[in-house]
Backbone bond lengths (Angstrom), bond angles and torsions (degrees), N, CA, C in turn:
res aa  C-N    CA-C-N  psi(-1)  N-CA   C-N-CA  omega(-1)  CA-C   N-CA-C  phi
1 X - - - 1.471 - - 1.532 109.48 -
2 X 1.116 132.05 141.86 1.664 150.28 170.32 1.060 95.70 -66.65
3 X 1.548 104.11 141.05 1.461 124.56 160.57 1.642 102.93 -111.94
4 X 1.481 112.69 140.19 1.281 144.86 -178.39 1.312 119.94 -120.70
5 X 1.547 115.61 137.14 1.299 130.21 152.98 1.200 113.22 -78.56
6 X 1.497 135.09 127.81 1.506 135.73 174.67 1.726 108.70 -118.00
7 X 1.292 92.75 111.42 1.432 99.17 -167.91 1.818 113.11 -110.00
8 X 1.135 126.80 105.30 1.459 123.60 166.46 1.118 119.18 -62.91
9 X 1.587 87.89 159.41 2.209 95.70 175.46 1.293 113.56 30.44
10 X 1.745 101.23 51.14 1.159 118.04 173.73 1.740 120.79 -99.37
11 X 1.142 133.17 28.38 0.872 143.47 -174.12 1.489 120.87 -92.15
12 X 1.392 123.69 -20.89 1.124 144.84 -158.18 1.530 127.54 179.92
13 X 1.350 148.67 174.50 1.301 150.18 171.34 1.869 105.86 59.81
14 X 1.233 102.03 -135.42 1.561 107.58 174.52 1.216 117.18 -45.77
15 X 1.575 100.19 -51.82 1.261 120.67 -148.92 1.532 104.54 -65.29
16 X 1.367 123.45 -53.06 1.491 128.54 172.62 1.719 103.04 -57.69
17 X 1.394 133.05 -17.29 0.980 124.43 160.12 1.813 139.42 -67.30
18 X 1.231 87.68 -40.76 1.316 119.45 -171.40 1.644 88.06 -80.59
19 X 1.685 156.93 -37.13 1.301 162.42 147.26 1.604 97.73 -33.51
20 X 1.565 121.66 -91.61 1.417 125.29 150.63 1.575 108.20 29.53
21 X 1.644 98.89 -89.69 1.617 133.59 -139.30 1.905 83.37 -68.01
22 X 1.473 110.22 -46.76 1.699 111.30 -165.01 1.566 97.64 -62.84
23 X 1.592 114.99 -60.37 1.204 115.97 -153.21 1.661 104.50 -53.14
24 X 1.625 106.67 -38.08 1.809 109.24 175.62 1.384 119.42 -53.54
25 X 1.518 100.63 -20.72 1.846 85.25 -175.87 1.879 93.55 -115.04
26 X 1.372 93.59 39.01 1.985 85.25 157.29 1.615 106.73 96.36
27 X 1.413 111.97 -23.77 1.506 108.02 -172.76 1.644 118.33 -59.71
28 X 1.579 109.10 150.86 1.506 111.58 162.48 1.766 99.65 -87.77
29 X 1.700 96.47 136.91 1.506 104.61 -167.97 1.617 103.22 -108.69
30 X 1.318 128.21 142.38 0.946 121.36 164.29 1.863 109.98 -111.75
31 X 1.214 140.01 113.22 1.266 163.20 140.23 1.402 112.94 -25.78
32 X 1.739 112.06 102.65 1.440 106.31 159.01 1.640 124.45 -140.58
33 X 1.255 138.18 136.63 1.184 124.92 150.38 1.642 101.96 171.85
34 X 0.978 116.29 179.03 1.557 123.05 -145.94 1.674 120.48 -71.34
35 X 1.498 111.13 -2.06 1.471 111.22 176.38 1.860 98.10 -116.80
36 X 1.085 92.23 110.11 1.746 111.94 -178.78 1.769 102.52 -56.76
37 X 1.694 123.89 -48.72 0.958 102.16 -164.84 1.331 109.11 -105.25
38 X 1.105 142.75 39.41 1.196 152.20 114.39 1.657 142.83 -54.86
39 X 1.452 98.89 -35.94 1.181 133.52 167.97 1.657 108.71 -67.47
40 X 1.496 92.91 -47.30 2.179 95.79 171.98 1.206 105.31 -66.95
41 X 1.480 132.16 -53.37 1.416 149.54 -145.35 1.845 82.41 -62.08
42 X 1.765 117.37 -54.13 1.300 109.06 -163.91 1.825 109.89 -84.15
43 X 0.935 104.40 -28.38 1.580 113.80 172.32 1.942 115.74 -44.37
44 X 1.472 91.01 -46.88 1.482 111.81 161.98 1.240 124.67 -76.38
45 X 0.968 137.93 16.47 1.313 150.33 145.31 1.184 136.91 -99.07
46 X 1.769 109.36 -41.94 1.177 109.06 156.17 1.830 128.61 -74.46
47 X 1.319 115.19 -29.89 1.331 107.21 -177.65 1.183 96.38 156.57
48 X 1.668 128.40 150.44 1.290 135.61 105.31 1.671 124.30 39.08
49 X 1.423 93.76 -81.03 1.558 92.89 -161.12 1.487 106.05 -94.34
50 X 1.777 106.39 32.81 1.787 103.65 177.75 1.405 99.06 -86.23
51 X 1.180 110.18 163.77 1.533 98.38 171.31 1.983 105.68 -138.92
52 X 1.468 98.29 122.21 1.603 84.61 -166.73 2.211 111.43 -90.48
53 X 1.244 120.95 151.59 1.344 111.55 179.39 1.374 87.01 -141.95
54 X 1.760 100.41 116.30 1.490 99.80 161.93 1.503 138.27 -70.27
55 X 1.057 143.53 125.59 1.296 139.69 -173.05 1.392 120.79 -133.03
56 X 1.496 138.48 159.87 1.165 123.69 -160.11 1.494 88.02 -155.75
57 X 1.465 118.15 91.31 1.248 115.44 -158.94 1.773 114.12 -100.29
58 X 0.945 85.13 42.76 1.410 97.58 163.42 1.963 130.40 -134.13
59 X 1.369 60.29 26.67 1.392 72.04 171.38 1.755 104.66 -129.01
60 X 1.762 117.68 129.99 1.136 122.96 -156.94 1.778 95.27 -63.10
61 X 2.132 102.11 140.57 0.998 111.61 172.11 1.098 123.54 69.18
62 X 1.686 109.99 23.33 1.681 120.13 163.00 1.258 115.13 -96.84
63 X 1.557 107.85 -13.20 1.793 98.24 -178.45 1.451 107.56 -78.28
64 X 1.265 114.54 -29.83 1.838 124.78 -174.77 1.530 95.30 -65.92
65 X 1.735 135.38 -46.64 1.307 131.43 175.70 1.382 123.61 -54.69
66 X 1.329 105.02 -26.58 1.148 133.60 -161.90 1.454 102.67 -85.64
67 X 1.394 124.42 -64.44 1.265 125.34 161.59 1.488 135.71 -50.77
68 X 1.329 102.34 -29.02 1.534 104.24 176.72 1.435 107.11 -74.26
69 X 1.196 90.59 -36.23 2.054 88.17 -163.26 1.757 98.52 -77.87
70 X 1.584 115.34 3.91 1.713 118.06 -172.64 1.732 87.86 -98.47
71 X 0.994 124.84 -55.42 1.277 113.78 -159.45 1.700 110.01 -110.17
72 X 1.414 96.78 56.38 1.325 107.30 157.02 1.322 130.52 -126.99
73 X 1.553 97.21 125.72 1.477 100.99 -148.97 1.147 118.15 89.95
74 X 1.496 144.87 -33.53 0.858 160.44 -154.29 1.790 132.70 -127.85
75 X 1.157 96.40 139.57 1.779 106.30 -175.17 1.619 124.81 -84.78
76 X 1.337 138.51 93.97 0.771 134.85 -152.65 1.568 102.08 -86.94
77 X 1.623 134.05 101.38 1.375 153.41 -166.61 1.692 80.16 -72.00
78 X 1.692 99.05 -92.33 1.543 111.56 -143.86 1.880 90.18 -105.85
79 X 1.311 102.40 135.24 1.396 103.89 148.70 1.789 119.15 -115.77
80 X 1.821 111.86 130.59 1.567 115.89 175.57 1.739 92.15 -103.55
81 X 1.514 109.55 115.89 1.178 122.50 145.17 1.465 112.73 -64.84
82 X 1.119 135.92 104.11 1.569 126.70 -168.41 1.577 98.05 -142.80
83 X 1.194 122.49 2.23 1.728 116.54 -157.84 1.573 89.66 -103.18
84 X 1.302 110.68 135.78 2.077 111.58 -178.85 1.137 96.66 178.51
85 X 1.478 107.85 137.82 1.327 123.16 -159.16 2.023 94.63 -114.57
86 X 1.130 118.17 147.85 1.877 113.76 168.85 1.227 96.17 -113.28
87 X 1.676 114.44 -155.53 1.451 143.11 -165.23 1.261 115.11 163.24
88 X 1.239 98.03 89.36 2.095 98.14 162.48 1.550 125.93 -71.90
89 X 1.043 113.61 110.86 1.419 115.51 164.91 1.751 103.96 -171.62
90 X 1.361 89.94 -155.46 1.714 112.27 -172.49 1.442 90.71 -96.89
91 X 1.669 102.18 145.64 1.553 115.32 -168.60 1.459 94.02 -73.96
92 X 1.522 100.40 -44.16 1.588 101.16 -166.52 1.773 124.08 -81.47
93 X 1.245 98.20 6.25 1.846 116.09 153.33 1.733 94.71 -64.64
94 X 1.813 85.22 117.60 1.831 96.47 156.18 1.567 108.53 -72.85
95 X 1.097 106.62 -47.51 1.608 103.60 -164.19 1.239 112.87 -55.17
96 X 1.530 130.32 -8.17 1.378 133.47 142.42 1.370 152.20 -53.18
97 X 1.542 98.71 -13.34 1.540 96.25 174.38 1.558 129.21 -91.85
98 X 1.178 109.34 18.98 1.599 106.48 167.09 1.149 117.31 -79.41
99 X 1.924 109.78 -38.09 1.196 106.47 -173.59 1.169 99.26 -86.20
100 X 1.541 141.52 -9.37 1.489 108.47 165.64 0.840 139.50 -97.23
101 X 1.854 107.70 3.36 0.977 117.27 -178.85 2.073 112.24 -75.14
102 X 1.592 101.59 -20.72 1.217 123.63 161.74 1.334 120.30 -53.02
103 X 1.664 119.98 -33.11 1.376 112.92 -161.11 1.634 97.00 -98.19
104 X 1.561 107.59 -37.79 1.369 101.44 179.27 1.857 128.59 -56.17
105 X 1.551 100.49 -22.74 1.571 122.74 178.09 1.870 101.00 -72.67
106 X 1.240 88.05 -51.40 1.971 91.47 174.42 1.634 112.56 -53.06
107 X 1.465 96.17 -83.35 1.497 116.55 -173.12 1.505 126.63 -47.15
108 X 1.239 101.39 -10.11 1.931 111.65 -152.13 2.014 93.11 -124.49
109 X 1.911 85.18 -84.05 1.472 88.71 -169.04 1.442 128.36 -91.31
110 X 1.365 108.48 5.86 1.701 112.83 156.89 1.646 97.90 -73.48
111 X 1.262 103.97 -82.27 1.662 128.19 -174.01 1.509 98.87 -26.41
112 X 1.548 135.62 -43.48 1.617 124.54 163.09 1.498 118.30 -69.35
113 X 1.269 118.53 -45.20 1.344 104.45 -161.67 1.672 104.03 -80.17
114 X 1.717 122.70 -21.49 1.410 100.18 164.92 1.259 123.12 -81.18
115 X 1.242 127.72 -15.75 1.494 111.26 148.76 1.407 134.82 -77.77
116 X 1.726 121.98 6.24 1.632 101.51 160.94 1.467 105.42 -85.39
117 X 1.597 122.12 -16.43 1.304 139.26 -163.44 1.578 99.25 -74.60
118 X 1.578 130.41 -40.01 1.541 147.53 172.67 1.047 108.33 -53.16
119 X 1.668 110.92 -66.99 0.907 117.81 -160.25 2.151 124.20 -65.91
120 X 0.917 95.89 -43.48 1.436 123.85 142.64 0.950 128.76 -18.15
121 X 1.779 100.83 -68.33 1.549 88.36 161.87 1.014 141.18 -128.04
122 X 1.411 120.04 45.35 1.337 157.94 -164.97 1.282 104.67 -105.14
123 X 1.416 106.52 -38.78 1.787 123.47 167.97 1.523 105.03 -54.15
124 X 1.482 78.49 -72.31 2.075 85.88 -172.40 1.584 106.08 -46.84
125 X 1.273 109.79 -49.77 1.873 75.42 -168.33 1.520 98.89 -85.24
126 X 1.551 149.50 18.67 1.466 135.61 169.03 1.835 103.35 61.10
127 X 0.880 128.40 -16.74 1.484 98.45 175.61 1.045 122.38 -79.83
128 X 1.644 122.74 174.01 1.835 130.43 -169.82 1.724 97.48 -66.48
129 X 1.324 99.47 128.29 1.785 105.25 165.86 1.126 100.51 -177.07
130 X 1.327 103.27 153.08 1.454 128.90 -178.51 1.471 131.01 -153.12
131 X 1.395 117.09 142.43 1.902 131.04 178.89 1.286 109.13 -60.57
132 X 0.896 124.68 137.55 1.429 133.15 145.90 1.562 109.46 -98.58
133 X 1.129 129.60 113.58 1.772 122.87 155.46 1.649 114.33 -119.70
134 X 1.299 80.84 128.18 1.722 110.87 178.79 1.405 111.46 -47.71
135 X 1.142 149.94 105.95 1.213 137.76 -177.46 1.354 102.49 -99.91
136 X 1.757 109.99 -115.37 1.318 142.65 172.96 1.161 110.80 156.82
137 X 1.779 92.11 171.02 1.295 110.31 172.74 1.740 131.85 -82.75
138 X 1.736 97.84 1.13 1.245 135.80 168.44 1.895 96.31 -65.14
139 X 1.062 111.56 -20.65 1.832 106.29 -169.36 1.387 115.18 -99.97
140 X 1.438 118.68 -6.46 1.174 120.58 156.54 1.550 124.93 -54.23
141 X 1.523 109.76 -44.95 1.531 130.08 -152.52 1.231 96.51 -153.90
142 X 1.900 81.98 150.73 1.808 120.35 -169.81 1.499 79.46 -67.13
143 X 1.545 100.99 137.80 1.719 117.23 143.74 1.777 140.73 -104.93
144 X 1.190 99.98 79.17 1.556 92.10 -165.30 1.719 92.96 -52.47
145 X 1.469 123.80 143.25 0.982 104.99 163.14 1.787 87.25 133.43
146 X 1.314 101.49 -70.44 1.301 103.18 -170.53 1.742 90.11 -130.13
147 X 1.022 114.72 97.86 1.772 108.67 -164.47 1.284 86.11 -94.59
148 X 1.410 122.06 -85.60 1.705 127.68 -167.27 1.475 110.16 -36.46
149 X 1.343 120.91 -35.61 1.502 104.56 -176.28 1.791 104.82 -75.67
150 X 1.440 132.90 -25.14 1.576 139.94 -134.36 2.297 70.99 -98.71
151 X 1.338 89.89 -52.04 1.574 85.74 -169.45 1.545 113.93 -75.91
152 X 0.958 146.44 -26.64 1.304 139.26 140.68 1.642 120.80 -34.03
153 X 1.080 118.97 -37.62 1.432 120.43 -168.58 1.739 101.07 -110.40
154 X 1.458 114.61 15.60 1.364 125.04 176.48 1.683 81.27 -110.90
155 X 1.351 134.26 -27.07 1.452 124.67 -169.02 1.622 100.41 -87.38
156 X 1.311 124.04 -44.14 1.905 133.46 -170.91 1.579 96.39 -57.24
157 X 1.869 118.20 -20.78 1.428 103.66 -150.62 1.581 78.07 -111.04
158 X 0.970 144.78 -56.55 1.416 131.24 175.66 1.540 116.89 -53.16
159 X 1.031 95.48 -42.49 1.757 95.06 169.94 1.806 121.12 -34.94
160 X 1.541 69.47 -58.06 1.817 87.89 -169.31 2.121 110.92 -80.72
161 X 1.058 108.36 -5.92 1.543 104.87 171.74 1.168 110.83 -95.97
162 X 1.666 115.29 -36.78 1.601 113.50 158.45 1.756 125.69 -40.94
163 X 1.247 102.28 -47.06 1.418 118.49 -158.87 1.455 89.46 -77.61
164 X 1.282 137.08 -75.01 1.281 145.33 -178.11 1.659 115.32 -35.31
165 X 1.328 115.90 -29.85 1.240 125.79 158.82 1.684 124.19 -64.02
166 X 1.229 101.20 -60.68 1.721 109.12 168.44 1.632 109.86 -52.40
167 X 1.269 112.26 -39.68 1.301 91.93 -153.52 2.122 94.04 -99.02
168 X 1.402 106.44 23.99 1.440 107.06 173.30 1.258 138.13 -37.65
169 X 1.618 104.35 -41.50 1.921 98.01 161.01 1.588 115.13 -121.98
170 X 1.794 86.93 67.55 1.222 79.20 160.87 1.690 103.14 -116.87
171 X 1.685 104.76 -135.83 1.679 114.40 157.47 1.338 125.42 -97.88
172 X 1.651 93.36 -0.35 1.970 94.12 -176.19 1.171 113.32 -105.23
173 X 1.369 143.83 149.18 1.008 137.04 139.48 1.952 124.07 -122.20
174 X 1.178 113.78 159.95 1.059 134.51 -140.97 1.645 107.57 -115.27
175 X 1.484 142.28 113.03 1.675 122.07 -157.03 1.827 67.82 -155.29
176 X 1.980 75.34 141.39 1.609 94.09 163.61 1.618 107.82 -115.08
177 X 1.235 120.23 133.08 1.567 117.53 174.77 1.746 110.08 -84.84
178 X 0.814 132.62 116.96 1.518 130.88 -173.32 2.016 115.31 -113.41
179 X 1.284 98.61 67.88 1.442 116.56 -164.21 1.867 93.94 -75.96
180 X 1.164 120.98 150.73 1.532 133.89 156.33 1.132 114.54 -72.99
181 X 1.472 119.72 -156.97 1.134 121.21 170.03 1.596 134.49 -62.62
182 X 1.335 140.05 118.78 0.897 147.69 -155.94 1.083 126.82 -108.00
183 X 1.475 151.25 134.17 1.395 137.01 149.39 1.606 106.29 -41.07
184 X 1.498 125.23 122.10 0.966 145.49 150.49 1.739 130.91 -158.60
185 X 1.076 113.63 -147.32 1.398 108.42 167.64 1.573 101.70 -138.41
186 X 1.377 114.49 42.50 1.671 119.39 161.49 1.376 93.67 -85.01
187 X 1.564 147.93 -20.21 1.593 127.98 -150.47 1.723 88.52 -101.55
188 X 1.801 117.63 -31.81 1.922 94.91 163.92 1.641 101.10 -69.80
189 X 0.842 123.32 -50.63 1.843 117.30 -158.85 1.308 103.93 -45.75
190 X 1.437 125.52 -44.31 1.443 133.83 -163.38 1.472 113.15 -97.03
191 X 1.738 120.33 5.49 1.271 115.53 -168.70 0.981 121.50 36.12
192 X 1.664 104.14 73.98 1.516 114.36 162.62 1.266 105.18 -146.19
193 X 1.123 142.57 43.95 1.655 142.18 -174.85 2.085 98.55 -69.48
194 X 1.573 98.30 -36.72 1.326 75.33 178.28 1.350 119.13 -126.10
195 X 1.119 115.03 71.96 1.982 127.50 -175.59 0.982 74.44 -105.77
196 X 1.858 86.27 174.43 1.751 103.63 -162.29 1.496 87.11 -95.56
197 X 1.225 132.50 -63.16 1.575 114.88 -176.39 1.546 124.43 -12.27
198 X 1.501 110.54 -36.81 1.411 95.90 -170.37 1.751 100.04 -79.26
199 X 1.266 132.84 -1.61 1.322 136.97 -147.63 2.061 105.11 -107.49
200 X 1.922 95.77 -6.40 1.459 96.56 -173.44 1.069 98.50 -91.49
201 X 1.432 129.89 89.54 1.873 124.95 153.66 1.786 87.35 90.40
202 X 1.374 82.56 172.57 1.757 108.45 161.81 1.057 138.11 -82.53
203 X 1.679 112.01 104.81 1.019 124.52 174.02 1.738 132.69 -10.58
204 X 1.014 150.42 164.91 1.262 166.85 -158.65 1.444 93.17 -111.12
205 X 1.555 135.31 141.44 1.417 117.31 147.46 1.506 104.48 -89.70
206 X 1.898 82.76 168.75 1.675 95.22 -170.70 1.904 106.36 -67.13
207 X 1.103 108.13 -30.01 1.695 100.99 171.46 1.272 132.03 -71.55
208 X 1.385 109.30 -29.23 1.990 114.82 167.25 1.926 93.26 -62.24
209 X 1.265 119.29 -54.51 1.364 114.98 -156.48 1.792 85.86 -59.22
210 X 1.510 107.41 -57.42 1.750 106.36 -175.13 1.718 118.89 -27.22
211 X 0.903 95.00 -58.35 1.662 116.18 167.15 1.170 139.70 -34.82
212 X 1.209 100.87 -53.32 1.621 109.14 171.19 1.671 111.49 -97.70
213 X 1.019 98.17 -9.24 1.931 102.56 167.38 1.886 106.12 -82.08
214 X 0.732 101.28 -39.87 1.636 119.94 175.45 1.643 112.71 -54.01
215 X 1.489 95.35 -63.56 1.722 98.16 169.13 1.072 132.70 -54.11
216 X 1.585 115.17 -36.23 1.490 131.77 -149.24 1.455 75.71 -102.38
217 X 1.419 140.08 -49.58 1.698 104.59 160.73 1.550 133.88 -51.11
218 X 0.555 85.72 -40.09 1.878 95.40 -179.54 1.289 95.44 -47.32
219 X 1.282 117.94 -61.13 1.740 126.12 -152.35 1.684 99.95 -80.89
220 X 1.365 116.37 -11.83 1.409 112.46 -175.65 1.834 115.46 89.16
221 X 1.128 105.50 28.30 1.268 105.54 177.15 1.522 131.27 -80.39
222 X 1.231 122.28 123.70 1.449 105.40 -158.65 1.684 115.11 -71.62
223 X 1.604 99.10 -42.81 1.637 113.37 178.55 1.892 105.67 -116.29
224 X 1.435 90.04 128.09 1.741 88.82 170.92 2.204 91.24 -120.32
225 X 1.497 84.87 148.12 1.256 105.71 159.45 1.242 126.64 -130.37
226 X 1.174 155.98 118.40 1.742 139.03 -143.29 1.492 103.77 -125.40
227 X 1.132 117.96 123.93 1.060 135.56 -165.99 1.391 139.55 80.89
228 X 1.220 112.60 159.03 1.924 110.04 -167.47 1.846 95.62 -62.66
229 X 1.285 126.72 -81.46 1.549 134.37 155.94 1.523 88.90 20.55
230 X 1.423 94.77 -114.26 1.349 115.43 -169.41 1.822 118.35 -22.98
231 X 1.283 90.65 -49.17 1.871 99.14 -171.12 1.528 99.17 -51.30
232 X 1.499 107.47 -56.45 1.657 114.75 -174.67 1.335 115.62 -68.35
233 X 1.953 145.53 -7.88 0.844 130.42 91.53 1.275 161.46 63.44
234 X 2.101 82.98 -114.74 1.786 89.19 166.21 1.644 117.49 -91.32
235 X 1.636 97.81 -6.62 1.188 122.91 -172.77 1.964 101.19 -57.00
236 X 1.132 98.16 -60.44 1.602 115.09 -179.79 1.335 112.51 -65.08
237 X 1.578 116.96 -39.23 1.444 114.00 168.36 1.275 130.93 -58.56
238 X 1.366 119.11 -24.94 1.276 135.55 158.10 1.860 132.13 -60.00
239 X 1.301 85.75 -43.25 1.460 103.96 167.36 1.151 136.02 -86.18
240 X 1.150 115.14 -46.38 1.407 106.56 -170.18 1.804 113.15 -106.81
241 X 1.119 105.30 163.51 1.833 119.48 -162.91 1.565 83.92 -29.16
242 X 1.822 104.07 141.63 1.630 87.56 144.75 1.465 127.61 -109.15
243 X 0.889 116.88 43.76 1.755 125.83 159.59 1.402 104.62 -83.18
244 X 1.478 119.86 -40.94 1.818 122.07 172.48 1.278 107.12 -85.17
245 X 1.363 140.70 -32.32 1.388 131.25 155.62 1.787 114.89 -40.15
246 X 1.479 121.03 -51.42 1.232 128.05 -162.98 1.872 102.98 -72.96
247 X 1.505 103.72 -32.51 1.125 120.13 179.48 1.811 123.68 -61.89
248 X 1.145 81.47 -33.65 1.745 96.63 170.60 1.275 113.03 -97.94
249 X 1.388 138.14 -28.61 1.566 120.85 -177.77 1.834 80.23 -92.74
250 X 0.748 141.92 -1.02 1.421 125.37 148.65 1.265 118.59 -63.84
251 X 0.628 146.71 -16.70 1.732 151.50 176.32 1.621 107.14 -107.37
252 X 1.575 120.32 -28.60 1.270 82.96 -178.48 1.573 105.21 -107.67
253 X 1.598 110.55 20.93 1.769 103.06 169.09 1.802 107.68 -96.00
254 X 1.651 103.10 3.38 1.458 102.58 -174.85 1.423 96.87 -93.33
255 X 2.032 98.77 158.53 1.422 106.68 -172.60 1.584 119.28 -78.34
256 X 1.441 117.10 139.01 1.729 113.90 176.22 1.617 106.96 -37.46
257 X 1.611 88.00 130.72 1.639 95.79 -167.20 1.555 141.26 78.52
258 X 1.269 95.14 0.87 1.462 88.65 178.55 1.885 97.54 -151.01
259 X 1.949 103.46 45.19 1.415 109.40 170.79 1.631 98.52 -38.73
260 X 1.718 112.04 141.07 1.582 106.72 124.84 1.162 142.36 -85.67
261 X 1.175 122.67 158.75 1.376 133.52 -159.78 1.553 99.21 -77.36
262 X 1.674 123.51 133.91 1.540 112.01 -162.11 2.050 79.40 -120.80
């Protein structure tokens, strides 16, 4: 039986990076997320033996479709949770909860049920493999601004240090990558082209961030953070009050010119 990398919200950003990074070191890749011909465009690049399955996991009971039709026939090596949807606005905007109710279905209850589904059977067949899930540096700290997405990705990162703990002697282990802001196209998806975050310095590309999320699996790392930036960061998020933590990613998810007052 083949062993596979199964990579989400792989179509683009990290995620097509983090596909990339496997296929270079030899892996069979499996391709998923909701634009089919993108998914070919990269399938065709990497090789032959990729195999793409569209999925749109936000919609209840696509990750279980999603999984069956991945591990058939087939050995599921590595799973990249990488697929997560945001939303900038005010919590207390109604006209907001579709899309978060979207991100929480992505970020939360896809991102769990393919890892009890991994994990599972990662057991059964006993060989070395391991998750990668995409977190952020959004999971350190409250986000006024973008709350449901900051707390969702405060749940992928506890999730995943819990899990990685339990499952300590086994063959799996479990690493969250917790990248900042990124070159991608999450800041149109999420309506944020013009927050001030995107306005501090130059971005990261999505393949340096790919990279060091990639390694820090390999090596068994439970938490990656990539870059000096970022480290200092989570460094501060840790430390200092978070009423002044909340106070500052309040300002930098607000748009140039129209800071709120923290």
């Amino acid at each position: 039986m083949d062993r596979f990398t199964l990579v989400t919200g792989a179509s683009e950003g990290i995620g097509k990076e983090l596909a990339r990074r496997a296929a270079k070191s030899g892996r069979k890749v499996i391709l998923t997320a909701r634009s089919e011909d993108k998914l070919a465009a990269l399938a065709e690049e990497l090789g032959n033996d990729t195999v793409v399955i569209p999925a749109d996991l936000s919609k209840p009971g696509e990750a279980d479709r999603l999984w069956k039709s991945a591990v058939d026939r087939r050995e599921i090596e590595i799973l990249v949770n990488n697929a997560g949807l945001g939303y900038n606005g005010a919590f207390v905007d109604p006209q907001g909860w579709d899309r978060e109710a979207v991100s929480i279905e992505v970020n939360v209850v896809a991102a769990t049920r393919l890892m009890k589904l991994a994990v599972a059977h990662m057991q059964e067949h006993g060989a070395r493999s391991r998750i990668l899930n995409v977190a952020s540096v959004a999971a350190f700290m409250p986000g006024p601004g973008m709350a449901v997405y900051h707390a969702t990705k405060a749940f992928l990162l506890s999730l995943s240090e819990a899990a990685d703990v339990e499952l300590r002697d086994t063959r799996i282990s479990v690493t969250a990558l917790c990248p900042g802001a990124t070159q991608s196209n999450f800041f149109n998806d999420a309506d944020m082209t013009e927050v001030n975050i995107t306005k501090v310095g130059r971005l990261p590309s999505a393949a340096s961030v790919a990279e060091a999320g990639w390694n820090g699996m390999i090596t068994g790392q439970r938490v990656v953070v990539p870059g000096a930036q970022n480290k200092a960061t989570v460094a501060m998020a840790r430390l200092a009050p978070r009423g002044i933590v909340a106070g500052i990613t309040r300002r930098l998810l607000s748009r140039s010119g129209t800071l709120a007052k923290t």
